[in-house]
C-alpha positions in Angstrom: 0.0 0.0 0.0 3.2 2.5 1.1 4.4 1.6 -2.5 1.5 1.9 -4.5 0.6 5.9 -2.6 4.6 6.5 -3.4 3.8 5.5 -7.4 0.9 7.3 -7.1 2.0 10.7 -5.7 5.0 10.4 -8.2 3.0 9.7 -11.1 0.5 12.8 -9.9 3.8 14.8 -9.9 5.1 13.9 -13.0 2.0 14.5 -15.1 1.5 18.0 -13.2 5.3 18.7 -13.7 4.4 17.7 -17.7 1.1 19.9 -17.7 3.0 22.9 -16.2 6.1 23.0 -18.5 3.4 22.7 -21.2 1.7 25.4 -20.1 4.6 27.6 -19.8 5.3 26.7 -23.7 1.7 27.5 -24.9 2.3 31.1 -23.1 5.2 31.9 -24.9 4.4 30.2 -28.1 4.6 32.4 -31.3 1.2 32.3 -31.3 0.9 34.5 -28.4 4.0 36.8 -29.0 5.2 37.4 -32.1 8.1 39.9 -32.9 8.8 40.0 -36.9 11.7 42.0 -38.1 11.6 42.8 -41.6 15.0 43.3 -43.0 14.2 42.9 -46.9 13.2 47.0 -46.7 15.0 49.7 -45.9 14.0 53.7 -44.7 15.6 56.2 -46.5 15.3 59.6 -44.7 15.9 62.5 -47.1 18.7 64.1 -46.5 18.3 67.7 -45.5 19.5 70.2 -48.0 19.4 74.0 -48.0 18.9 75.9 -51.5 18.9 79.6 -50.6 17.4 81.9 -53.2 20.6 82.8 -56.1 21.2 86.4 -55.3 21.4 88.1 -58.8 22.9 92.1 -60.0 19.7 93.9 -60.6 15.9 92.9 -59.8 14.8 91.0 -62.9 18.3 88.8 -62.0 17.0 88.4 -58.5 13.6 87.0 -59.7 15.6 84.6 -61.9 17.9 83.7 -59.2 14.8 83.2 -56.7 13.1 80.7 -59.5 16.5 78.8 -60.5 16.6 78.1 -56.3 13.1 76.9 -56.5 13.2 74.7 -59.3 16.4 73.1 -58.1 14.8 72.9 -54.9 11.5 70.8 -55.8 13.5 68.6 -58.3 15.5 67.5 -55.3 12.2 67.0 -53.3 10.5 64.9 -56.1 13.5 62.5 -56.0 12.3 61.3 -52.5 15.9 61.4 -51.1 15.9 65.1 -50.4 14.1 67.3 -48.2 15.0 70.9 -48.7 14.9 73.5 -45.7 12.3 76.0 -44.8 14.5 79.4 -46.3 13.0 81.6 -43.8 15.2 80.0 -41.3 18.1 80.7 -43.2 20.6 82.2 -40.8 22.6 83.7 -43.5 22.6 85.3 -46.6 24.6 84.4 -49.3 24.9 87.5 -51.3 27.3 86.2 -53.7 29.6 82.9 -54.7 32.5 84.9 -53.0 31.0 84.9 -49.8 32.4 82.0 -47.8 29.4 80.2 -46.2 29.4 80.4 -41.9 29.2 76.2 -41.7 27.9 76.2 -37.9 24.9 78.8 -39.4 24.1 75.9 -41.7 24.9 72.9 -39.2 22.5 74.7 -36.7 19.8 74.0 -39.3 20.6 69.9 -39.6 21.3 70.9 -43.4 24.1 68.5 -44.2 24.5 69.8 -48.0 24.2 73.4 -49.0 23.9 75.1 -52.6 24.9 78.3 -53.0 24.8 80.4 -56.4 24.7 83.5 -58.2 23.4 85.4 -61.2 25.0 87.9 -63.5 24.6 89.5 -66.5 27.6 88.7 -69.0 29.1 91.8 -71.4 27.8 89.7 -74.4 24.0 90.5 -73.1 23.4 86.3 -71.8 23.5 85.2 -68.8 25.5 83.4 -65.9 24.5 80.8 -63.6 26.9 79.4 -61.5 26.7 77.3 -58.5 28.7 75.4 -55.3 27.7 72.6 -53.9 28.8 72.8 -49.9 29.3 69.4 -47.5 28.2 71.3 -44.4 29.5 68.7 -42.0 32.9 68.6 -43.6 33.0 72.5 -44.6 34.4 71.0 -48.2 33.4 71.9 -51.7 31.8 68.4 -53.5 30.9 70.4 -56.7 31.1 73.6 -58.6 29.9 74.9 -61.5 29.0 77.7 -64.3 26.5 77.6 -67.1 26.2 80.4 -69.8 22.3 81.1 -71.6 20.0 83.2 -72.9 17.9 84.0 -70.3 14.9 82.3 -71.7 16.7 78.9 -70.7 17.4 79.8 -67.0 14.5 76.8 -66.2 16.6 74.4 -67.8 19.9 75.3 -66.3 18.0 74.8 -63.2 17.4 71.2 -63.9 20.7 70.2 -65.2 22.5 72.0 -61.6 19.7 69.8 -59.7 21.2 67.0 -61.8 24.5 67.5 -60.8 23.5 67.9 -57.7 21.9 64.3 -57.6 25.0 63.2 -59.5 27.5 63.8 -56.7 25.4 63.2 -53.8 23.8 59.7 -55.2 26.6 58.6 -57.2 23.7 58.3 -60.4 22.9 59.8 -62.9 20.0 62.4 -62.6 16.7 62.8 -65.0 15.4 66.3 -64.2 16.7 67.6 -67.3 14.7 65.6 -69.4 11.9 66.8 -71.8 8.4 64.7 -73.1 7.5 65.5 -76.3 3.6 64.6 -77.3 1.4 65.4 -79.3 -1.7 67.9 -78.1 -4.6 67.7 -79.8 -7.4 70.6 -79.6 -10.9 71.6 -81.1 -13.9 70.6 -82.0 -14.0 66.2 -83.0 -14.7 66.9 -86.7 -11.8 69.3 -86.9 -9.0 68.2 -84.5 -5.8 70.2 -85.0 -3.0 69.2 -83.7 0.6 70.1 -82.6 3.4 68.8 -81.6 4.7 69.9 -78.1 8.0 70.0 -75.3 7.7 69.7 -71.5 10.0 69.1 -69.1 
């Protein structure tokens, strides 16, 4: 009878010892806790980038500079990989390429790449626009550059700087100086007329 309690209370024990170790498995079963790490994608945060306004000799050149900055600026932006500053928190004004950019003004900002250019009116009666491209962190010049037009094509100067811009940061080729060309058609559906057309 002393035997057959012992079995007894060590079978009991054993099964509750099986039932608890199986409970404790059920708890922290994937079923019940799952952590998934997906490693296949990546986040790519823009990099902050400040395009101040391109100062320019007379006020017609300072309209021209203010659109060339813009135009740069949302090309960058429409890549997804660059997320230009606010300018109204610009802490310095670049009044011209000669003026040496104040790198903690910039750093202040979290802008790690800066471009800086200018406007002038050549002797010939075209136009100059030139441009620096600024590592703000390493206060080091990654790219520089000058582009003479009529100033009719200031909006396509504007792409191919954004390009090069996009160039030297990426390390590939850009594609905002690229141009559509379709056909619009226009008028009434018995007497379509149509003409051939550019955009960029």
């Amino acid at each position: 009878m002393k035997n057959g309690v012992t079995r007894s209370a060590l079978r009991l024990c054993f099964w509750a010892g099986v039932l608890a170790v199986a409970a404790i498995m059920l708890m922290t079963s994937p079923s019940h806790a799952q952590v998934k790490l997906d490693i296949t994608r990546g986040r790519v945060e823009p990099m902050p980038v400040a395009v101040p306004a391109f100062p320019g000799t007379n006020d017609e050149l300072k309209q021209m500079g203010k659109d060339v900055a813009d135009v740069i600026a949302k090309d960058l932006e429409r890549s997804g990989l660059f997320r230009p500053l606010n300018q109204k928190a610009f802490l310095q004004e670049l009044s011209s390429l000669d003026v040496q950019p104040r790198f903690t003004d910039w750093r202040t900002l979290a802008a790690q790449a800066l471009v800086q250019g200018a406007v002038e009116l050549q002797p010939d009666g075209q136009i100059r626009i030139a441009f620096r491209l600024w590592d703000v962190f390493g206060g080091q010049q990654m790219e520089g550059k000058g582009f003479g037009t009529d100033a009719g094509n200031w909006r396509r100067v504007a792409h191919m700087i954004a390009d090069l811009i996009y160039s030297t940061i990426t390390g590939e080729s850009g594609y905002f100086d690229t141009r559509v060309v379709y056909i619009a058609e226009s008028g009434p559906a018995i007497n379509r007329v149509k003409r051939l057309a550019i955009m960029d």
